[in-house]
C-alpha positions, -999 to 999 in steps of 0.1 A, spaced: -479 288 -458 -491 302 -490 -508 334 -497 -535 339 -508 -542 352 -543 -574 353 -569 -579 322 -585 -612 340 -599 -602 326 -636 -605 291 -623 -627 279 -647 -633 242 -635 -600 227 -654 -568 212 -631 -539 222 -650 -506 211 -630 -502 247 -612 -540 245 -598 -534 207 -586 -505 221 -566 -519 247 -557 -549 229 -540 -522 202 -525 -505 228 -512 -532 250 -496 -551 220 -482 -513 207 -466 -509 245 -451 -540 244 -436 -539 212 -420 -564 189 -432 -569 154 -448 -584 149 -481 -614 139 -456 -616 166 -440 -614 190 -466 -637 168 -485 -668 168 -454 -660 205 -456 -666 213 -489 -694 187 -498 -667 171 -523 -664 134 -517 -626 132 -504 -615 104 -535 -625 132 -558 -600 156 -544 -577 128 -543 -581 130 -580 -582 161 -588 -546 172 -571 -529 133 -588 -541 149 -622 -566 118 -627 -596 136 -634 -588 171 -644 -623 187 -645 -650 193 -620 -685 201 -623 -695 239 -621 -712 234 -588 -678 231 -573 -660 258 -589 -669 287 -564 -657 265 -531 -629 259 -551 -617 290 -555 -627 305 -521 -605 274 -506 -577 285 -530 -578 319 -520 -580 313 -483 -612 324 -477 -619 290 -459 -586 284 -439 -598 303 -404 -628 281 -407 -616 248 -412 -592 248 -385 -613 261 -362 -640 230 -374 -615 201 -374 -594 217 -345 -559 219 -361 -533 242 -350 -498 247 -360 -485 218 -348 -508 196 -369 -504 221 -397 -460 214 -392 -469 179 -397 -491 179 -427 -472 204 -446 -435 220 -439 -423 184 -426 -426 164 -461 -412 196 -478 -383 199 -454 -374 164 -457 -374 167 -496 -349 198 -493 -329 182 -467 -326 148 -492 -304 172 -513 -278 179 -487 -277 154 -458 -273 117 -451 -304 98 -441 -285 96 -404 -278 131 -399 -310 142 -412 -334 125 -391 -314 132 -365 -314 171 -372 -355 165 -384 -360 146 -345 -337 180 -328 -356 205 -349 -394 191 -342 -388 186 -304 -376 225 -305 -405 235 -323 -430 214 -302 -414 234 -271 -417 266 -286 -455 263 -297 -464 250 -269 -447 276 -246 -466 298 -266 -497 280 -260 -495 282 -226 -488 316 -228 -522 327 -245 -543 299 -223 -529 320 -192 -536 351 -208 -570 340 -211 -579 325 -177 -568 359 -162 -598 375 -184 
């Protein structure tokens, strides 16, 4: 995931590093270009937009709820909202990248094969965990 940092000089321009950046943040946190769009009163083709590098400006009305979602003021809330845990969050986010690096090194074969091994483990893992803190909180 990333962390959080200022983006206080965001002044309402997209250069390439604040299109990732709002990619990137919106994929660790779980949510579609919908969602993130409902929750920040942006119409979702806009954000679309702005992280492709098509329109490269927003209007000053946004720029504070762009910044707080960059900074990760927001992140708590929206997955609490739209109900996204970590295993939506692996799916939105750490798959795709994991893929790209795994591209580099591996045959397709192999590496959907490892991708398949390495999601069911994780699935079990979460889960387990899961559990864990549901018991945890029927005993209170």
């Amino acid at each position: 995931m990333l962390e959080p940092k200022s983006h206080k000089s965001f002044n309402g321009t997209f250069d390439l590093s604040i299109r990732q950046e709002l990619r990137e943040r919106r994929r660790s946190v779980g949510v579609s270009l919908e969602q993130l769009g409902e929750y920040l009163k942006i119409h979702w083709s806009t954000i679309r937009k702005w992280e492709a590098g098509i329109t490269t400006t927003c209007h000053p009305r946004h720029v504070a709820r762009i910044i707080s979602f960059l900074d990760g003021e927001f992140d708590e809330d929206i997955r609490k909202k739209y109900d996204l845990n970590i295993v939506t969050m692996w799916n939105h986010s750490s798959h795709a990248h994991l893929l790209n690096e795994l591209s580099l090194t591996f045959t397709s074969g192999l590496k959907n094969l490892l991708i398949r091994e390495l999601e069911k483990t994780f699935v079990e893992i979460i889960t387990r965990y899961l559990d864990q803190i549901q018991q945890y909180d029927d005993k209170k």
